[in-house]
C-alpha positions as CSV (number, residue, x, y, z in Angstrom):
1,X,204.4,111.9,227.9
2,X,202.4,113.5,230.6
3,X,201.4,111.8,233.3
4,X,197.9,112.6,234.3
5,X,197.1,112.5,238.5
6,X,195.2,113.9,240.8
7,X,194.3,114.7,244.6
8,X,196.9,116.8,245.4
9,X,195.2,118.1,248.7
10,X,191.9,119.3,246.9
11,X,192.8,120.2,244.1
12,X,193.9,117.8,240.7
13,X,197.4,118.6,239.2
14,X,199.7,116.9,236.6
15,X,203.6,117.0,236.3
16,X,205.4,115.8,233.1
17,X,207.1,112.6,232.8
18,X,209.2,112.6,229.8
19,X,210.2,109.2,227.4
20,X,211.3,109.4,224.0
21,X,209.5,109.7,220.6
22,X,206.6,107.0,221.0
23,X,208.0,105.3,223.9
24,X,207.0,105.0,227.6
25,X,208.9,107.2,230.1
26,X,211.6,105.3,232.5
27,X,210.2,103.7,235.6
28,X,212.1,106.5,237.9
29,X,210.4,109.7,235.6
30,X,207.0,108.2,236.1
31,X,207.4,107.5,239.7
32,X,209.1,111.3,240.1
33,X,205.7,112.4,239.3
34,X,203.5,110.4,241.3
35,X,205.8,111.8,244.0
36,X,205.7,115.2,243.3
37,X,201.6,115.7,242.8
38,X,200.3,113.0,245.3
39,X,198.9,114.4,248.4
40,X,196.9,113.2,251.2
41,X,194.3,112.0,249.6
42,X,196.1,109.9,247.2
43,X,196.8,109.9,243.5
44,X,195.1,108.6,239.9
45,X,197.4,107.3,237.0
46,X,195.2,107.6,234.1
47,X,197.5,105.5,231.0
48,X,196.8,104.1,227.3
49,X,197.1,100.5,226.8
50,X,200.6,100.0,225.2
51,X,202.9,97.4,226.5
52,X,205.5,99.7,227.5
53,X,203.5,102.0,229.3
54,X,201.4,99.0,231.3
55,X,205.1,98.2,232.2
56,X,207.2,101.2,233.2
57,X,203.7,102.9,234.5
58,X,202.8,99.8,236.8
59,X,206.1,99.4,238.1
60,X,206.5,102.8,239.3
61,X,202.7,102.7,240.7
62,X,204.4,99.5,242.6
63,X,207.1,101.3,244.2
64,X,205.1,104.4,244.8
65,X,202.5,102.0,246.8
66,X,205.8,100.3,248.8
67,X,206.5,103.8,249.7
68,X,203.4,104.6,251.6
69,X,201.5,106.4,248.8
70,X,197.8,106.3,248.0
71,X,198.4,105.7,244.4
72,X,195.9,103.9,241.7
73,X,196.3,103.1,238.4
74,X,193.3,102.6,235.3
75,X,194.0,101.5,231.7
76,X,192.3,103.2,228.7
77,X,191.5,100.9,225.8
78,X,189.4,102.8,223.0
79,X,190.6,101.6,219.7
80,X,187.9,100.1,217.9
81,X,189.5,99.6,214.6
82,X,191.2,95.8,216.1
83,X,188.6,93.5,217.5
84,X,191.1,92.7,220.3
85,X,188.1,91.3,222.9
86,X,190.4,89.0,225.4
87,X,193.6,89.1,223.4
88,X,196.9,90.6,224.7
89,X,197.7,93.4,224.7
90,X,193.8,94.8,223.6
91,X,192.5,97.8,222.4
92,X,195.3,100.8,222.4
93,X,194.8,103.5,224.3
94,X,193.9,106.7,221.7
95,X,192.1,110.0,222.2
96,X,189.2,108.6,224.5
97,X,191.8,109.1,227.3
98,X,191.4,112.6,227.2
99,X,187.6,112.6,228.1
100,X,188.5,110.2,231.0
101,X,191.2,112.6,231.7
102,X,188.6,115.7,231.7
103,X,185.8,113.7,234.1
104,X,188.5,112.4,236.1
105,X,190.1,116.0,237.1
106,X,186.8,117.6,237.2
107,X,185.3,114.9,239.9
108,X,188.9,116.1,241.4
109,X,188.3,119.8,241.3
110,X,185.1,119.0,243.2
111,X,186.7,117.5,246.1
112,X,186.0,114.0,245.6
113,X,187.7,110.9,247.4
114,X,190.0,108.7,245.1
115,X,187.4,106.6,245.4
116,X,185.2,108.9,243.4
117,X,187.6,109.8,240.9
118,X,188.3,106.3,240.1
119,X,184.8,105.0,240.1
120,X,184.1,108.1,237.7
121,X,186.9,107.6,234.9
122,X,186.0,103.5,235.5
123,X,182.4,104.4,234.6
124,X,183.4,106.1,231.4
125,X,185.5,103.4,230.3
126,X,183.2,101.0,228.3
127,X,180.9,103.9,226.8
128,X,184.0,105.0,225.0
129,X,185.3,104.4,221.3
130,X,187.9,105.7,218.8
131,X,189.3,105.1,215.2
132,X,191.6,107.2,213.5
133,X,192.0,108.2,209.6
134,X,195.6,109.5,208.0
135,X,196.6,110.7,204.5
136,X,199.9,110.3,205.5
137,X,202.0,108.4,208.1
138,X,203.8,110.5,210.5
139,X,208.0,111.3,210.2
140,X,209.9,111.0,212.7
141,X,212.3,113.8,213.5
142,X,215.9,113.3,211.7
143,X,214.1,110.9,209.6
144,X,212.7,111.0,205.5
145,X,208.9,111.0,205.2
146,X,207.5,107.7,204.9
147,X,206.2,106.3,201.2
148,X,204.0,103.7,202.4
149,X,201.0,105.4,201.4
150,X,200.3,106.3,198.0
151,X,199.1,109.7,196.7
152,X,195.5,108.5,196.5
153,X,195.2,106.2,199.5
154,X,194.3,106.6,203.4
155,X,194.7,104.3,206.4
156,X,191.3,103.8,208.3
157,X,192.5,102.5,212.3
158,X,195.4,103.6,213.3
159,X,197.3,104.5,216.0
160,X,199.2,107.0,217.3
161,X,202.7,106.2,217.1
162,X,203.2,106.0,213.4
163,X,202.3,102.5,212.9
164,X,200.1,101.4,210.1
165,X,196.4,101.3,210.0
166,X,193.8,98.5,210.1
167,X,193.1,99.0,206.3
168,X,194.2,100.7,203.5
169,X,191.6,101.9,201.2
170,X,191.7,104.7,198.2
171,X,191.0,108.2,199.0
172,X,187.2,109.1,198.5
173,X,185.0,111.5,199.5
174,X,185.1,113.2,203.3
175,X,181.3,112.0,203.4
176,X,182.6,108.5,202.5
177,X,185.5,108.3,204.8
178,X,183.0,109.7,207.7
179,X,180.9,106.7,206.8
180,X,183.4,104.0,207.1
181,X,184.7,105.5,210.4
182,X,181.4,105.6,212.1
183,X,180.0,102.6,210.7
184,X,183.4,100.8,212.3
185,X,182.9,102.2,215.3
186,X,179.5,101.1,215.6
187,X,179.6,97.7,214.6
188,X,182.6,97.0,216.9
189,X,182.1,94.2,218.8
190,X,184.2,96.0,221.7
191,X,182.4,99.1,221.5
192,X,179.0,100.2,223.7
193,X,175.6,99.3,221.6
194,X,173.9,102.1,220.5
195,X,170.1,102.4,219.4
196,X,168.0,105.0,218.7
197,X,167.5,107.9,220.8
198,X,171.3,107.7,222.3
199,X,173.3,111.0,223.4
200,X,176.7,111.0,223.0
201,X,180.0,113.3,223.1
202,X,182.3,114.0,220.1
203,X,186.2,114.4,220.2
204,X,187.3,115.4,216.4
205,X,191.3,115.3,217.5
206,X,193.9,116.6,214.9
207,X,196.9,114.0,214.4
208,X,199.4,117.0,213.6
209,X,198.3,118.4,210.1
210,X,195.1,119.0,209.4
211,X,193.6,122.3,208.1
212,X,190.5,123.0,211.0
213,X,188.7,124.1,208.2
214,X,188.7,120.3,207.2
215,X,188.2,119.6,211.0
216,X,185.2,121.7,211.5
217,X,183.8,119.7,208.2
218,X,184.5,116.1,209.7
219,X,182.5,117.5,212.6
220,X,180.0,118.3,210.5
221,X,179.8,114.7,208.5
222,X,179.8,112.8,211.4
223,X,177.4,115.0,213.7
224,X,174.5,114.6,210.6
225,X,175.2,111.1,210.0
226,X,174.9,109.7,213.3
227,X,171.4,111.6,213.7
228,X,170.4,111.0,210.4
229,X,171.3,107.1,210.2
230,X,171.3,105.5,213.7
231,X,169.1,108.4,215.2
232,X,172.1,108.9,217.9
233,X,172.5,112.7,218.8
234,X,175.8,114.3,219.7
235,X,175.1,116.9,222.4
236,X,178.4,117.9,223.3
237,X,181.3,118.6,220.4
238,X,185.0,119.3,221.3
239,X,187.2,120.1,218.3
240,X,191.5,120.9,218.1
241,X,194.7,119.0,218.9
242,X,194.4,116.5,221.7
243,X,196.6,113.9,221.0
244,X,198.6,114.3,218.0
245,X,201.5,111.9,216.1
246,X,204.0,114.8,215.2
247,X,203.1,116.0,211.6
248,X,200.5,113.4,210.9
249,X,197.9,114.2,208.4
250,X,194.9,112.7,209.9
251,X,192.4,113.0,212.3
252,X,190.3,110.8,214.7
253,X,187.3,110.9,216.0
254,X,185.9,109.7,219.5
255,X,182.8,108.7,220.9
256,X,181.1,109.1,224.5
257,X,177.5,107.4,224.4
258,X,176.3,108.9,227.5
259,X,174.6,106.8,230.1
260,X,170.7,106.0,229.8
261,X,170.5,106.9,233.0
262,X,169.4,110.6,233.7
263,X,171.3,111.1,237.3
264,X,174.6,109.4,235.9
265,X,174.2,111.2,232.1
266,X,173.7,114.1,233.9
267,X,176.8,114.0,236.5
268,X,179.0,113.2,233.6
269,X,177.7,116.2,231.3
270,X,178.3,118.2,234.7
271,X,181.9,117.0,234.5
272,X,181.7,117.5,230.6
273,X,181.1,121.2,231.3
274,X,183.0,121.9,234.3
275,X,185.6,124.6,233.6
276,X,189.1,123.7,233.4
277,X,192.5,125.7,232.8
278,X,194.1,123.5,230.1
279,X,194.9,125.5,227.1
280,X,193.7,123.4,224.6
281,X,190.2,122.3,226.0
282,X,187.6,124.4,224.2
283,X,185.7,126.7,226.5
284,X,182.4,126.0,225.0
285,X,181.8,122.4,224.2
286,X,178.1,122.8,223.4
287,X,177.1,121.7,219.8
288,X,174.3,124.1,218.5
289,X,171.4,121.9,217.7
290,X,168.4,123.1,214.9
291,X,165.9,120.5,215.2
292,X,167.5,117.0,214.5
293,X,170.5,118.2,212.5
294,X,173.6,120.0,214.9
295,X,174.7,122.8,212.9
296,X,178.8,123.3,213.3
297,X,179.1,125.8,210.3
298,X,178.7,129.4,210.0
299,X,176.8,129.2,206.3
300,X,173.2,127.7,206.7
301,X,171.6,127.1,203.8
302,X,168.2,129.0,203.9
303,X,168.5,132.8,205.6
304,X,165.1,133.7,207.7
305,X,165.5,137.7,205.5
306,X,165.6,135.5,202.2
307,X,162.3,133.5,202.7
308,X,160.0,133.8,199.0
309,X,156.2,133.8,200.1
310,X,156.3,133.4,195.9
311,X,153.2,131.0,195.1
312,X,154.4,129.2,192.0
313,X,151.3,128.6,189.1
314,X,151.3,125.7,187.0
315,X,154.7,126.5,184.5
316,X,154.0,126.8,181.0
317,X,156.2,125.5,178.2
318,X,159.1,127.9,178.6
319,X,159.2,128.0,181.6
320,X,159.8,123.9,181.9
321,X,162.3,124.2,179.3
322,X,164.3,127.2,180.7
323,X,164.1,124.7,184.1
324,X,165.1,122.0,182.5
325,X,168.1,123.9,181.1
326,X,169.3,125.0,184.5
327,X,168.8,122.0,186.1
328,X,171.4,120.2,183.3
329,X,173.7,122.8,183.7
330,X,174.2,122.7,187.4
331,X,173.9,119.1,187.7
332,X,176.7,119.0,184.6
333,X,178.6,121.6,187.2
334,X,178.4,119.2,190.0
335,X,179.7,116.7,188.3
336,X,182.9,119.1,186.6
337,X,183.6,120.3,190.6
338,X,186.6,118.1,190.9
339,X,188.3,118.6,187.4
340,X,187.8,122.5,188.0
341,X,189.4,121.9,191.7
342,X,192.7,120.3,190.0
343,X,192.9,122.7,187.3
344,X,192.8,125.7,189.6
345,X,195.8,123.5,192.1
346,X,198.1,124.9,189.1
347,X,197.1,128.0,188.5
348,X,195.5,129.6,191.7
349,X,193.5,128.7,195.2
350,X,192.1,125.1,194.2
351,X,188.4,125.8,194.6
352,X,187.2,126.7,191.5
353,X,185.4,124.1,191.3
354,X,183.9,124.1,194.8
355,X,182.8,128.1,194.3
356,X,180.5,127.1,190.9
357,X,178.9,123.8,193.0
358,X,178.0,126.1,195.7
359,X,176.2,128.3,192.9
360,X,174.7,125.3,191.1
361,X,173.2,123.8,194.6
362,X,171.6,127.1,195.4
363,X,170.0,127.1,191.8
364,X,169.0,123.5,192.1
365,X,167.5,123.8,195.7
366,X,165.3,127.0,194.4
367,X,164.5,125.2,191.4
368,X,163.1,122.4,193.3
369,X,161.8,124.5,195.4
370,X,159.6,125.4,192.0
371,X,159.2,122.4,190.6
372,X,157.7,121.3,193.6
373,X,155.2,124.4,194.5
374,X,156.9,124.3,197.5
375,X,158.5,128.0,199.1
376,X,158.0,127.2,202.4
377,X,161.5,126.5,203.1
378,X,162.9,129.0,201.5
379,X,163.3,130.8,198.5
380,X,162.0,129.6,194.9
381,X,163.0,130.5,191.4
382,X,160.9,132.6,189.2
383,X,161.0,130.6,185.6
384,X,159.3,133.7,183.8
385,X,162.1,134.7,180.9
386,X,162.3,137.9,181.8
387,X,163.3,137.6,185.6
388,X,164.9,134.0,185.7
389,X,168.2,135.7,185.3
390,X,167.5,138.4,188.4
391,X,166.6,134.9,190.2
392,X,169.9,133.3,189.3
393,X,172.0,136.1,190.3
394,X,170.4,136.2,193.5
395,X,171.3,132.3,193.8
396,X,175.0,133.4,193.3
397,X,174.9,136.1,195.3
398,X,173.7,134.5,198.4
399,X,175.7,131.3,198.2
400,X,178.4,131.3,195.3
401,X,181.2,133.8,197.3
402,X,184.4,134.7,195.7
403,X,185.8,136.9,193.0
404,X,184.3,134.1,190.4
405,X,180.7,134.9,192.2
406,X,180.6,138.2,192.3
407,X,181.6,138.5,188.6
408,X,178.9,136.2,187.3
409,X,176.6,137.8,190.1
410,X,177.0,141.4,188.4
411,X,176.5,139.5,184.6
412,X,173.4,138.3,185.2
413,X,171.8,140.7,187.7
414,X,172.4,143.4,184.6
415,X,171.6,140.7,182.2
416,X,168.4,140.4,184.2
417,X,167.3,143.8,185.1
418,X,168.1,144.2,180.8
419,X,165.0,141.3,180.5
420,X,162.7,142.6,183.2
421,X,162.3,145.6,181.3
422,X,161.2,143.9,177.9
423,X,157.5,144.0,177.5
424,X,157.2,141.6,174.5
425,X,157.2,138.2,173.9
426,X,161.2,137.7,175.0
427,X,163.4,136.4,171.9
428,X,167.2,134.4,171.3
429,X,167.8,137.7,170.3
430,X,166.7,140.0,173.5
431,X,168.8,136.8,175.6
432,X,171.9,137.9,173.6
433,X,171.6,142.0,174.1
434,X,170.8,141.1,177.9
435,X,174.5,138.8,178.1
436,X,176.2,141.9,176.2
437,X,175.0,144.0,178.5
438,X,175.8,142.0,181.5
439,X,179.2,141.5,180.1
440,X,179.8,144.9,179.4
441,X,179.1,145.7,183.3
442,X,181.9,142.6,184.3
443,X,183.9,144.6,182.6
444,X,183.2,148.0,184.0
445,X,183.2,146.9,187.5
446,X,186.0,143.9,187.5
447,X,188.3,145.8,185.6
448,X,189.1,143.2,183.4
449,X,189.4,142.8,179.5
450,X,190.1,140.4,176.9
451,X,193.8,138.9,177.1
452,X,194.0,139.1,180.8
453,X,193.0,135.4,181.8
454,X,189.8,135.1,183.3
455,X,187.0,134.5,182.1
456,X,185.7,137.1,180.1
457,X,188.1,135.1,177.7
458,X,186.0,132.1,176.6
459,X,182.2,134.2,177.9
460,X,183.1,137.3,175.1
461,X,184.0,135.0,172.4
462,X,181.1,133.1,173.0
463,X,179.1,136.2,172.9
464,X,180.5,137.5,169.8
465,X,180.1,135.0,167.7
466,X,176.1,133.9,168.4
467,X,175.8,137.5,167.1
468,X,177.3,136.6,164.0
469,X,174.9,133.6,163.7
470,X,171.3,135.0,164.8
471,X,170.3,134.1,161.2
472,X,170.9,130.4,162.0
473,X,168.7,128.0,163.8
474,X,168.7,128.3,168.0
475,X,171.4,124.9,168.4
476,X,173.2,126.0,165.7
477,X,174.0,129.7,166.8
478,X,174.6,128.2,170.4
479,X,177.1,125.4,169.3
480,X,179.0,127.7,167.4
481,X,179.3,129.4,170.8
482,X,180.6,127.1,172.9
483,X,183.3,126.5,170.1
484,X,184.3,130.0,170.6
485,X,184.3,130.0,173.9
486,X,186.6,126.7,174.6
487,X,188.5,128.1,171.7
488,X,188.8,131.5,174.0
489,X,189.2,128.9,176.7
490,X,192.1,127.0,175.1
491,X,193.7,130.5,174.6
492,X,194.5,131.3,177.9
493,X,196.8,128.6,178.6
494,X,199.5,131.5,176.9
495,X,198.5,134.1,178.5
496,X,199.9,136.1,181.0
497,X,197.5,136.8,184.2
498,X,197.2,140.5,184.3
499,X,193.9,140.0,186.7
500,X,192.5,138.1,189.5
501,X,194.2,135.6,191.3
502,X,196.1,134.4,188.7
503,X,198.0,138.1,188.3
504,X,200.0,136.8,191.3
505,X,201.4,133.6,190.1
506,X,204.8,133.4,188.0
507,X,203.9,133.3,184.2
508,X,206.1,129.9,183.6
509,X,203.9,127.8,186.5
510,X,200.9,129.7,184.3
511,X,201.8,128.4,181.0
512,X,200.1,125.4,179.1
513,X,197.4,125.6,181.8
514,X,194.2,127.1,181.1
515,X,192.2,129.2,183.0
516,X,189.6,127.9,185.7
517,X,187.4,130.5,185.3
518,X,187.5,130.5,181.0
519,X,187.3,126.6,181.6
520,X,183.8,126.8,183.5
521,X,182.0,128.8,181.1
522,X,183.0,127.0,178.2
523,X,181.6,124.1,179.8
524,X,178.5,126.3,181.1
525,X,178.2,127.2,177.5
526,X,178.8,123.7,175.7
527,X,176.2,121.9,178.6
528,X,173.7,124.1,177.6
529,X,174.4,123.8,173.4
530,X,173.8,120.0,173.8
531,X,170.5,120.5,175.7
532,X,169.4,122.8,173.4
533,X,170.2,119.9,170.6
534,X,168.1,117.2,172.3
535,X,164.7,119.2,172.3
């Protein structure tokens, strides 16, 4: 446990006082370090509210006072997830102590009188708030991983010394679990009252084991939210491991409200920002803010160089129908993004289903865009038959990514640019030379063929036999298509993977599990047989 003082002549400094795994240090470690870092102007022992620390903490402050020392002590208490108003011991001490840690040293670094670096992390104390999330409980070292928690549960308010949460509660969305977080820490009745127009600081702390990717996301959820629902804006973001519980997969978040007062919000954003030499303190805490929403990832979803100035007529009947179509198909996607996920778990990187939603959003936000003969905020989607498909691969290419979107990118930009060249009154037949074609170029550029698991294994089945059934009504010739392609589908669960991702995984974890890819556009294929059956 470190033991967090200042004033050591001018300048703040810390020395380590070392207890076992989730217990305070011994009375004589704590007051070794008040001894070694307090100078003449005295010394600030910052601790969390546990029983044990309050204890071996206060007694060595106690001893370091008989001594002759200048030596103060201040309590954090910023769990929100126990309504602990007047109770013994109260709110735990979490992450919050770090940003009384960071305002207290840099008041320090400036110079200023115990006095002032007291009065400035006692000033912090009531503005601040914390609850914590975990998939898993921590383990303990020499110990077996705990089983309290079952595959598809969280704990919502917990600590950080492996005990359980407030509530346990089935796993759900990341926007959901953002929700319940903020909403607890909010409604606290021992946390600051916020209304609209409040500034605040965000800690996102990692418990131990959390991918940042999924860090940088929480960030995200939480900075919208908060401006979007309680009209509360988060001005300064800090992100990483803070204060961790060994391997704990979880993370917490922390809130500042900053003061109403300009002077004092300002002197504490001053502190905020003042520059500091502790590894793990980010060096730029500033969240980037694009008119009410803060923007924390790199993939926006309208580029200024892809703006349409397209003005979209009134759509005539193909046109709605084609739109019609699309939307069903990537609303159908959207809803198949989590089955796709767990099939590609087996089989290869686990975000099959992820890459196609990112595909189907950008189609339905142009599409709207259309619908609503409204480009302004970015691009639209031209319905006309002969350059919807130019439109669509321009949707993949800009926001779909991986091998999956570059494949389907190159079938329907040559599908398209097969179309755009049709002068005539555009038939089921011209649709099926345009897929051949754009198959045909998957093929040339990927590499792949049929029998190597992907999907070119349900899309030029599918292919093949609508040929065959041209003669037949529209529905007809594209039901028997989608039986082909989950047929060609089905098929890959023997196959070997002799391209893409799944070329690197052993053949025995492949077996009996069909391909992601093969799986997606049989589904793509059957969505759109069943729409074609309801007109």
């Amino acid at each position: 446990m470190r033991v967090r003082t200042s004033l050591h002549s001018r300048h703040s400094s810390h020395h380590d006082a070392i207890g076992g795994i989730f217990a305070s240090p011994t009375v004589q470690s704590v007051l070794s370090a008040i001894r070694a870092v307090t100078g003449a102007k005295g010394c600030l022992v910052l601790i969390k509210n546990y029983t044990g620390d309050r204890l071996n903490f206060g007694l060595a402050v106690e001893q370091a006072k008989a001594e002759g020392l200048n030596v103060r002590m201040l309590i954090v208490g910023d769990d929100c997830a126990l309504e602990q108003t007047g109770s013994i011991p109260g709110r735990r001490g979490l992450a919050g102590t770090i940003f009384v840690q960071k305002i207290a040293g840099a008041v320090a670094e400036q110079g200023g009188s115990l006095d002032d670096v007291a009065q400035a992390a006692l000033s912090a104390l009531p503005f601040l708030t914390t609850i914590g999330v975990s998939l898993s409980p921590c383990t303990l070292p020499g110990e077996a991983p705990s089983s309290r928690l079952a595959a598809d549960e969280y704990e919502l308010g917990l600590g950080i010394h492996g005990e359980p949460g407030h509530e346990r509660l089935k796993v759900e969305a990341a926007e959901r679990i953002t929700e319940q977080m903020l909403t607890k820490m909010l409604q606290s009745s021992d946390a600051p009252a916020y209304k609209a127009g409040d500034t605040a600081a965000l800690m996102v702390n990692n418990l131990g084991a959390t991918p940042i990717i999924e860090m940088y996301w929480m960030a995200k959820l939480a900075i919208d939210y908060l401006a979007h629902h309680h009209n509360v804006k988060v001005i300064r973001c800090v992100i990483g491991h803070f204060m961790t519980s060994l391997d704990m997969k979880g993370i917490s978040f922390t809130l500042l409200r900053l003061d109403d007062d300009v002077v004092k919000r300002d002197l504490t954003l001053t502190c905020f920002d003042a520059d500091t030499t502790a590894p793990a303190w980010p060096r730029d805490c500033h969240v980037r803010v694009q008119e009410s929403e803060a923007v924390v990832d790199p993939f926006p979803n309208v580029d200024e160089k892809g703006k349409s100035e397209v003005k979209v007529s009134d759509l005539g009947e193909t046109e709605r129908r084609i739109g019609a179509a699309l939307k069903d198909i990537c609303e159908g996607l959207l809803e198949y993004r989590a089955t796709l996920n767990e099939l590609d778990q087996t089989v290869g990187d686990g975000d099959t289903g992820d890459t196609f939603a990112r595909g189907a959003n950008e189609i339905l936000q142009r599409l709207n865009r259309t619908l609503t003969h409204n480009s302004g905020d970015g691009p639209s989607l031209d319905l006309c038959a002969g350059r919807v498909l130019s439109g669509v691969a321009d949707c993949l290419g800009f926001a779909m990514g991986g091998s999956s979107g570059a494949v389907l990118e190159i079938f329907f930009r040559s599908a398209g640019t097969h179309l755009s060249t049709i002068t005539t009154p555009i038939t089921p037949s011209d649709w099926l030379d345009a897929f051949h074609k754009g198959a045909t170029a998957v093929q040339f550029y990927g590499g792949a063929s049929p029998g190597m698991r992907t999907l070119l294994d349900s899309l030029l089945p599918a292919l093949s036999t609508a040929s065959t059934h041209t003669s037949q009504p529209l529905h007809e010739m594209i039901s028997a298509a989608a039986d082909a392609a989950e047929g060609g589908a089905e098929a890959t669960k023997k196959m070997i993977g002799r391209a893409g991702r799944s070329s690197y995984v052993p053949s025995e974890l492949l077996q009996n599990h069909a391909d992601p890819g093969a799986v997606a556009v049989a589904f793509v294929v059957r969505r759109l047989a069943v729409f074609v059956a309801g007109l």
